[in-house]
C-alpha positions as CSV (number, residue, x, y, z in Angstrom):
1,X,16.9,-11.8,31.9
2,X,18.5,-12.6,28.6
3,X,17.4,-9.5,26.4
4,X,16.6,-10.9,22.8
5,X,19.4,-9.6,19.7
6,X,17.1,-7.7,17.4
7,X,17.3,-9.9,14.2
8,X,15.7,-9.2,10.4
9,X,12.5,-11.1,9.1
10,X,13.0,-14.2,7.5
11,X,9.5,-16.6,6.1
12,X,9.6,-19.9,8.1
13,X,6.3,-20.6,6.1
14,X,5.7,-18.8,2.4
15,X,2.4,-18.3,0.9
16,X,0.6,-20.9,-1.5
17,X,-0.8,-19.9,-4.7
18,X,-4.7,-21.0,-5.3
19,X,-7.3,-21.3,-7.7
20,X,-10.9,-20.5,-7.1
21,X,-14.1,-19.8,-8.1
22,X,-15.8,-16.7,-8.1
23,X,-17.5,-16.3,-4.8
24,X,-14.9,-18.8,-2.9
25,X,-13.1,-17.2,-0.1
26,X,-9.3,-16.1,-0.2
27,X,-7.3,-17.0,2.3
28,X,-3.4,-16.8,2.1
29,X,-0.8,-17.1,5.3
30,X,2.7,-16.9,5.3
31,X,4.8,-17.0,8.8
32,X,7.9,-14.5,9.5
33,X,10.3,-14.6,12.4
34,X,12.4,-11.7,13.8
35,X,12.5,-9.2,16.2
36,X,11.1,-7.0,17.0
37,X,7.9,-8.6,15.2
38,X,7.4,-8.1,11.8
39,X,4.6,-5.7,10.4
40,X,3.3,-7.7,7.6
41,X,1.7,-6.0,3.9
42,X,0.9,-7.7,1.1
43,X,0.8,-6.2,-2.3
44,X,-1.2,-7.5,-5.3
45,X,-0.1,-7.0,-8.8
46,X,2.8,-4.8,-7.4
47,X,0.0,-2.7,-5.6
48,X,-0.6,-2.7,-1.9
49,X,-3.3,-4.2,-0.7
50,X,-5.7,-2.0,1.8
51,X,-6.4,-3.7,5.1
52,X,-3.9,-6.7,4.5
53,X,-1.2,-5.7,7.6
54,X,-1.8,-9.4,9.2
55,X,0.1,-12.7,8.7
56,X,-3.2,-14.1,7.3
57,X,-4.9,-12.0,4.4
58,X,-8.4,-13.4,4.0
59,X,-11.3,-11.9,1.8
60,X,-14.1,-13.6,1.9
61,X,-16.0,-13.4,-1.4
62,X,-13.8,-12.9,-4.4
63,X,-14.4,-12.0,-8.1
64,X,-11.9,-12.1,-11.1
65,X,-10.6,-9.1,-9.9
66,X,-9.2,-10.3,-7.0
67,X,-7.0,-13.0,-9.5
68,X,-3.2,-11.8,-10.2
69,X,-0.1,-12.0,-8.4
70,X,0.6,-11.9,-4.9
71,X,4.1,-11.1,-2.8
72,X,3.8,-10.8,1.4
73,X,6.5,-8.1,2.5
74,X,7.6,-8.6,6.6
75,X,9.6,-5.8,8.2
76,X,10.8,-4.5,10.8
77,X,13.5,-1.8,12.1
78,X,16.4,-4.2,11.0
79,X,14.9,-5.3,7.4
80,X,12.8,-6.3,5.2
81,X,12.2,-9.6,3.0
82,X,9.6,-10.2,0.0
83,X,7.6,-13.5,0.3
84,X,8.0,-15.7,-3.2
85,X,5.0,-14.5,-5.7
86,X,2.2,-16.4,-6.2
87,X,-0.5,-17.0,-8.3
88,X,-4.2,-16.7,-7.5
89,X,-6.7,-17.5,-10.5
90,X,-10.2,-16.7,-9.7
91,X,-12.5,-18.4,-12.3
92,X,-15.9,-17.2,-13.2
93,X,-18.6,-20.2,-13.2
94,X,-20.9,-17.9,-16.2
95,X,-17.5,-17.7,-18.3
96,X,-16.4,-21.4,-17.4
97,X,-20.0,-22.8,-18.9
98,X,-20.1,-20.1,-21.7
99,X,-16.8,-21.5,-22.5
100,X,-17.3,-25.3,-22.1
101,X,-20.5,-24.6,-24.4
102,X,-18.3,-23.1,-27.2
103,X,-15.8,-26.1,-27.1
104,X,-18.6,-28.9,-27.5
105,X,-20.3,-27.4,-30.8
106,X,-16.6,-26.7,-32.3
107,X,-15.1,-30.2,-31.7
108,X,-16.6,-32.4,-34.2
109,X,-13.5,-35.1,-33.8
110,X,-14.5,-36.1,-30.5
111,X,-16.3,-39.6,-30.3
């Protein structure tokens, strides 16, 4: 049998960026090849994320907290490569309607 050339990590698939509401679930997926494997971890805001060591980070309820900017990181014993950064917004439906409240009474040019 052919025994496989150990090769770095490279993304076939990178993660999306999303927007969501309070409460939605998080899901974000990238794809790496390589071998051996890759480990996967993804870090938020530079920070690593706990429990986030699969190719698929979900969480199921988020908050505002959970908004900021994401990177996936695969490795393995011959590399490692850094997903493109994306954006998740989280947006809270109290501050949304609090919001939208203050822009009706303030715009007196609208028909």
């Amino acid at each position: 049998a052919a025994t496989a050339t150990a090769t770095a990590p490279f993304f076939e698939r990178e993660p999306k960026g999303v927007d969501l509401w309070a409460g939605d679930e998080l899901r974000l997926e990238v794809k790496a090849v390589g071998y051996p494997r890759p480990e996967y971890v993804w870090f938020k805001d530079g920070r690593e994320v706990a429990n986030s060591v699969q190719d698929v980070y979900v969480k199921s309820r988020v908050s505002t907290e959970d908004a900021g900017i994401y990177v996936c990181v695969a490795r393995n014993p011959e590399g490692a490569i850094e997903s493109k950064e994306i954006m998740v917004k989280v947006r809270d439906p109290a501050i949304v309607q609090q919001r939208s409240r203050d822009d009706h009474s303030s715009s007196s040019s609208s028909p």
